[in-house]
C-alpha positions in Angstrom: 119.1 242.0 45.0 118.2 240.3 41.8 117.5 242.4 39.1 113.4 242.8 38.8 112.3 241.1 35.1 111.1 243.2 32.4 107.6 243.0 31.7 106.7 241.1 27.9 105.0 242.9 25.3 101.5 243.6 26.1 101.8 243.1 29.7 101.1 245.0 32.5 103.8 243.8 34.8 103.6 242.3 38.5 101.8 245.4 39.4 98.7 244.7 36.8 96.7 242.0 38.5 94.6 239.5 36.0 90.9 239.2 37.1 89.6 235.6 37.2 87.3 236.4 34.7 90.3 237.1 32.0 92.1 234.0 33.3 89.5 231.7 32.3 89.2 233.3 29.1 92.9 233.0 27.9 92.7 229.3 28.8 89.9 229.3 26.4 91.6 230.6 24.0 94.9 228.6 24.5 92.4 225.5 24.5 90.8 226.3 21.3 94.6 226.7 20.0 95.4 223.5 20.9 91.7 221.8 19.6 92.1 223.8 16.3 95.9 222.3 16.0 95.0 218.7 16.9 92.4 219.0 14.2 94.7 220.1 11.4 97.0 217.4 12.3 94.0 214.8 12.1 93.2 216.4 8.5 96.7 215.9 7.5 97.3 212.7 8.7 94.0 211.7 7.0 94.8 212.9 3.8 98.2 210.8 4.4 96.3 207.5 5.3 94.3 208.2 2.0 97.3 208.8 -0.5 98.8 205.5 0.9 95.2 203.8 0.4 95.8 205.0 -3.1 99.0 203.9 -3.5 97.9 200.6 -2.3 95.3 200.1 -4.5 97.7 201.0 -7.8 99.9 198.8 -6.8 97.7 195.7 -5.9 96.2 196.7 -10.0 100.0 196.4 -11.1 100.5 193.7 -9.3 97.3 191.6 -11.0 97.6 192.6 -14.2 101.4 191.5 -13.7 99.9 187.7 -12.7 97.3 188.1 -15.4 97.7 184.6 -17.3 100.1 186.4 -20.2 102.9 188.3 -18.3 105.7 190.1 -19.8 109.5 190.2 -18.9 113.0 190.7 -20.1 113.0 187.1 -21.4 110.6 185.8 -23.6 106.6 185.7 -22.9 105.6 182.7 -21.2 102.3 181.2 -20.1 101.1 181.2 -16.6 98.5 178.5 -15.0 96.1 180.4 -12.5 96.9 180.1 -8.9 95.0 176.4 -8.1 93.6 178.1 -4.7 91.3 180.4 -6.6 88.1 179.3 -8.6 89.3 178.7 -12.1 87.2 180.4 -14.9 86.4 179.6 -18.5 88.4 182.4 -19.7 91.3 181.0 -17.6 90.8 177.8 -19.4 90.3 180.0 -22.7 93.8 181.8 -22.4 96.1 178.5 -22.2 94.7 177.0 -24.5 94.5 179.9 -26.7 91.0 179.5 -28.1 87.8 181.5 -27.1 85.7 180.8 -24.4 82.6 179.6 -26.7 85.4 177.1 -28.2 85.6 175.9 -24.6 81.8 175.8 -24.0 81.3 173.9 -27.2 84.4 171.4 -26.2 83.0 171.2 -22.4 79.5 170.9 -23.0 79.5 168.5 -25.9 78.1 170.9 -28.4 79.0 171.5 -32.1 82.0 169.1 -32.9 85.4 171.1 -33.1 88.4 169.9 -34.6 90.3 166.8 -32.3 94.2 168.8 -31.9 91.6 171.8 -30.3 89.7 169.7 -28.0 92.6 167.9 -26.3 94.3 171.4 -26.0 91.2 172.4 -24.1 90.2 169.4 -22.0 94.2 169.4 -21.3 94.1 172.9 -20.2 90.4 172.6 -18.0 92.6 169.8 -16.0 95.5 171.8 -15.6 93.8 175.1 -13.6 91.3 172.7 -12.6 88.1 174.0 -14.2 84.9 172.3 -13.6 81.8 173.8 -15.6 78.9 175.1 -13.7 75.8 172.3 -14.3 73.2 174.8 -14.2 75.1 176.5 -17.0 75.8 173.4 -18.9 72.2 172.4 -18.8 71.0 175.6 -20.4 73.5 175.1 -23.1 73.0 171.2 -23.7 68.4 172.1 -22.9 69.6 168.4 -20.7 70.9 167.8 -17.0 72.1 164.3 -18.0 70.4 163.4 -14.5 67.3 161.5 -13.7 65.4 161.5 -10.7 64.5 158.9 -8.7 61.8 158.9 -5.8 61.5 155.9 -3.1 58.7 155.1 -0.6 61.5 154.1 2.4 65.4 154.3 1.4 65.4 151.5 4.2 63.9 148.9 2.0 66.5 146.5 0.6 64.0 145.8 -2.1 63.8 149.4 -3.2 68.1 149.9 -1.9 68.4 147.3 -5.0 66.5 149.0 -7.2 68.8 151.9 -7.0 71.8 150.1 -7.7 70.4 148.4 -11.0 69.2 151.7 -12.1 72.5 153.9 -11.1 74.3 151.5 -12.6 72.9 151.7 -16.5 72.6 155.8 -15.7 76.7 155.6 -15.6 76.5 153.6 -18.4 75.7 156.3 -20.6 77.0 159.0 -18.5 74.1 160.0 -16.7 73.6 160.9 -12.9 70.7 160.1 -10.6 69.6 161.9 -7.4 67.6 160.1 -5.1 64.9 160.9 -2.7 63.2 158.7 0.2 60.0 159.5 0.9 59.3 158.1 4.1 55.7 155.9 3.2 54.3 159.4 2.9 52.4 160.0 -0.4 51.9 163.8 0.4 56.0 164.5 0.8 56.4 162.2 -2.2 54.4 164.4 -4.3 56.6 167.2 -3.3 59.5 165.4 -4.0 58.5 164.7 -7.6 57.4 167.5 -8.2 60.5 169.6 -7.2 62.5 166.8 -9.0 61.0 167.5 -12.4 62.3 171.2 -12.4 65.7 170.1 -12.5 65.9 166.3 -14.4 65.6 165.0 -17.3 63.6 162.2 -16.1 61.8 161.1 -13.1 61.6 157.7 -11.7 59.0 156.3 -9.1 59.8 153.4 -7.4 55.6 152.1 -6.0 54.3 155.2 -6.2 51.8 156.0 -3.1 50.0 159.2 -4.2 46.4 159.3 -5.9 46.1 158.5 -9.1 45.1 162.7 -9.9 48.6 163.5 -8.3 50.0 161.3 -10.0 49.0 162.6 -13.5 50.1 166.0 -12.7 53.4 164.7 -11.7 53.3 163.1 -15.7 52.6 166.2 -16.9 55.5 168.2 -14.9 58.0 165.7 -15.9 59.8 165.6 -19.0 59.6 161.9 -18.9 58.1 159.7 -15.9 58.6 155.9 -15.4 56.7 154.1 -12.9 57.8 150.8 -10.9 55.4 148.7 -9.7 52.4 150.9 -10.4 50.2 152.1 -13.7 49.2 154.9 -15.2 47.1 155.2 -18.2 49.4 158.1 -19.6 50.6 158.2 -23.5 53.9 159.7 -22.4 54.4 157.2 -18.9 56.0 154.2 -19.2 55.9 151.4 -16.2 57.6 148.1 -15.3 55.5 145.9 -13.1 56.2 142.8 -11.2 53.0 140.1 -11.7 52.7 139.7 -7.7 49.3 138.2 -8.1 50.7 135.1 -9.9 53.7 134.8 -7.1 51.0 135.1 -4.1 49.7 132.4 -6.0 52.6 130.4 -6.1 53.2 130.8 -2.4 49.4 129.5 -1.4 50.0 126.6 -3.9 53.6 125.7 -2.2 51.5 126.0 1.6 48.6 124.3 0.4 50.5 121.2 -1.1 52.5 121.0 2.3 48.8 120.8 3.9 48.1 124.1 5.3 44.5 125.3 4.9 44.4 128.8 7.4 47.0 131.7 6.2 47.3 134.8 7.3 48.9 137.7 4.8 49.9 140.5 6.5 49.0 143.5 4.4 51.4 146.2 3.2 50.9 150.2 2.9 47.0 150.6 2.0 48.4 152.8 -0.5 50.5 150.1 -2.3 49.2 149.9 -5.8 51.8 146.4 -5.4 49.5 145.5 -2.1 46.4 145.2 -4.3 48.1 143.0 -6.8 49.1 140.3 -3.7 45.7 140.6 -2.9 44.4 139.4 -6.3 46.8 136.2 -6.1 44.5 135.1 -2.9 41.3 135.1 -5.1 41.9 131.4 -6.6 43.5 130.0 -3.4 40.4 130.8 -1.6 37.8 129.3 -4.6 40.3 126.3 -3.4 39.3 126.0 -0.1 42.1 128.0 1.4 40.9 129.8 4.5 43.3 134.1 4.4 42.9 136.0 7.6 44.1 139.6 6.2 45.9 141.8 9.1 46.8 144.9 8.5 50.5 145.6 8.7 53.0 147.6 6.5 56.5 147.9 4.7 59.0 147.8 7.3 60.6 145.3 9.7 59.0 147.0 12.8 55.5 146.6 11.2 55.7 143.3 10.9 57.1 142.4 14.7 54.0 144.4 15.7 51.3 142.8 13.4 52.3 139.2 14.9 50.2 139.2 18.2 46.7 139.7 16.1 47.8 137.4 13.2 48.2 134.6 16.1 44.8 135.4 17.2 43.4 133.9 13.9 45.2 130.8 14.9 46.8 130.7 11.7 49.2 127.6 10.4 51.4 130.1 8.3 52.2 133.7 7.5 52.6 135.1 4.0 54.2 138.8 4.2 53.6 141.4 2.4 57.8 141.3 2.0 60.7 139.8 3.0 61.4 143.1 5.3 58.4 142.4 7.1 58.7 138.7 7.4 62.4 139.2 9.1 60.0 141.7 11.9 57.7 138.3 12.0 60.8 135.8 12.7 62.3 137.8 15.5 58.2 138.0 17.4 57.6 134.4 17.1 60.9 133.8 18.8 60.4 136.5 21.4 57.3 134.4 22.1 58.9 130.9 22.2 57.0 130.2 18.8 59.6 127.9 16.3 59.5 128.5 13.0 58.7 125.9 11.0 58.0 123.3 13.5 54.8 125.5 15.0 54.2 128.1 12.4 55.5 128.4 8.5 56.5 132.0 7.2 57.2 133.3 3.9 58.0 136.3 2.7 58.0 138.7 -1.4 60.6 139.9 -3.5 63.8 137.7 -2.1 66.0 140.2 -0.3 70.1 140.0 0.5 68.9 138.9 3.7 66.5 136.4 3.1 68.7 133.5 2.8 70.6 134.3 5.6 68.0 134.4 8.6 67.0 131.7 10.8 65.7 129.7 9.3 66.3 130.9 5.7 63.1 132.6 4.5 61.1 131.3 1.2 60.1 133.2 -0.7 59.0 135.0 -4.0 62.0 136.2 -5.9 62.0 138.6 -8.3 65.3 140.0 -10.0 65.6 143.8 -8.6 68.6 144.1 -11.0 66.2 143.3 -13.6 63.6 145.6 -12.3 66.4 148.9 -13.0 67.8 148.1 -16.3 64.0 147.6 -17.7 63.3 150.6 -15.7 66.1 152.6 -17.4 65.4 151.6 -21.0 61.5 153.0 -20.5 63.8 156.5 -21.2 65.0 155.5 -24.3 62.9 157.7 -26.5 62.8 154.7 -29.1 61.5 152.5 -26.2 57.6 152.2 -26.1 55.6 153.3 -22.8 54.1 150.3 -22.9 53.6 148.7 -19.6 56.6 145.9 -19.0 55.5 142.5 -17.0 58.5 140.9 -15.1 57.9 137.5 -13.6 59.6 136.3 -10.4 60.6 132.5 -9.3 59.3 130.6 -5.9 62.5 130.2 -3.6 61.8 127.2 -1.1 64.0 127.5 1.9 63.5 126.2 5.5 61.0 128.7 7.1 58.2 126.7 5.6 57.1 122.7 6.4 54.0 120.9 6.8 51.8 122.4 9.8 52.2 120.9 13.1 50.0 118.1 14.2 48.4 119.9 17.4 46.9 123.0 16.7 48.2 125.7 18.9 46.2 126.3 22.1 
């Protein structure tokens, strides 16, 4: 027989049954043991996460002020170029070249002259951690953006495309920018356009304005300086540079009237084309002449002008003058679509002598005025020495194909 085992310290032996009750409330207990160590442990192991945290954290600290652009070592102290993935700073710029930063903003920025050994140190330093100055901060230092702002009624237009290259072209010149804006023919989002412009440029340039006149002046007095193309303002502080489109409508009813046309229709541009109304002055002695102009309404684009030609044909017309060459290249591809040829039943011509214009079928005459021209006496209106007076610029007649002596039979 196995010897019977002796009963532990507070027991009552085999003999002393346990109630249930007591049963479930030493596993309590035991449980509450267990919870209360699992917490402690948590705690501990918290406070161990947190000290390496710590420990982290010093170290990372060590480790920039060891990479900081001046770093020491057994051998002798050398200088360190900023790691070229991360933004470079002024003071980074500042610290190789061993000025201050305000020597840097003065060098940057153009302001008070410093001596030449100091400002190749710090433009060769800027290149070398790649530091490029903040514009907004630059413009509060310089009271200038060095930019001009230039609004368009359709970025489409090769006219207006021509413009901008004239014009960006003489802002390089002198080291200026230019941000654009197209407008789409609509004078309420051009408004807008200028008017957000002028926060932020020195200058504003409107290429044919189409806003009202009261706009208009409140866009002058926004602006620091506001030049106008192809439109007027009677404004001390606006200068403008016009093209004399009467005398070139002129020109055009002279050519057609010399080949021995007598009916013309002109299909009209944007009703609020300050340039529109000028054409429509050159009509005035061509009709005291005996001319006969059907007006048709029409537009700017090369779409408005392949719509317009159905109710210009109902006039019965012996040529079309268009209110550009964009709009005549619409006209040429109608009259084809309707078997019309052009010159032989119909003569065309077209304003302002495009890129394209001589290359259509048939070559497109037309008015030509130098869009080059247009942008560098554009540019000069923001010469502060330049007056604001309004600037006339003359265009030539360009006789090509698309225009001949009107057909024997009148069209049926």
């Amino acid at each position: 027989m196995l010897p019977r085992a002796r009963p532990e310290a507070g027991s009552t032996g085999d003999c002393a049954r346990r109630s249930p009750r007591a049963d479930r409330r030493n596993r309590a207990r035991g449980g509450g043991r267990v919870i209360l160590f699992l917490a402690t442990f948590a705690g501990r192991l918290g406070a161990v996460k947190s000290s390496v945290g710590q420990i982290g954290q010093r170290f990372t600290s060590l480790s920039r002020q060891r990479s900081a652009p001046w770093s020491w070592s057994n051998g002798p102290v050398r200088k360190s170029v900023p790691d070229r993935g991360a933004r470079a700073t002024i003071h980074d710029v500042a610290r190789l070249a061993e000025v201050s930063t305000a020597t840097v903003s003065r060098v940057l920025s153009g302001g008070k002259p410093v001596s030449p050994e100091v400002a190749d140190r710090v433009r060769v330093a800027a290149q070398d951690v790649g530091y490029r100055p903040n514009p907004a901060a630059q413009t509060l230092l310089r009271g200038s953006s060095r930019t001009v702002g230039v609004v368009v009624p359709d970025l489409g237009n090769p006219y207006f495309a021509e413009i901008l290259k004239g014009v960006a072209a003489e802002a390089a010149a002198t080291d200026h920018h230019t941000l654009v804006a197209g407008t789409e023919e609509d004078p309420e989002q051009e408004y807008r356009s200028a008017i957000e412009l002028a926060r932020w440029v020195d200058g504003l340039l409107l290429c044919a304005p189409r806003m009202s006149t009261p706009r208009l002046r409140e866009v002058a007095e926004a602006a620091r300086r506001l030049v106008l193309i192809n439109r007027v303002l009677r404004h001390a502080a606006v200068g403008a540079v016009v093209v004399d489109y009467h005398l070139g409508v002129r020109a055009l009813c002279e050519h057609l009237a010399d080949l021995g046309h007598k009916r013309i229709a002109y299909l009209q541009g944007p009703t609020a084309a300050w340039s529109d109304q000028q054409r429509q002055r050159g009509f005035r002695s061509p009709e005291a002449a005996g001319l006969t102009i059907f007006r048709v309404p029409c537009g700017s684009t090369l779409v408005d002008g392949r719509d317009a030609v159905d109710e210009a044909l109902t006039y019965k017309p012996t040529a079309m003058i268009c209110f550009n060459d964009h709009v005549a290249v619409g006209v040429l591809s109608r009259l084809r679509e309707l078997g019309l040829s052009v010159p032989g039943d119909i003569s065309v011509a077209g304003i302002d002598n495009a890129p394209m214009s001589a290359h259509t079928d048939p070559g497109l005459t037309t008015y030509a005025v130098s869009t080059v021209e247009l942008g560098r006496q554009a540019w000069e209106r923001f010469t502060p020495r330049v007056s604001t007076a309004t600037t006339h610029v003359q265009g030539e007649l360009v006789i090509r194909a698309s225009t001949a002596r009107p057909p024997h039979r009148p069209r049926r």
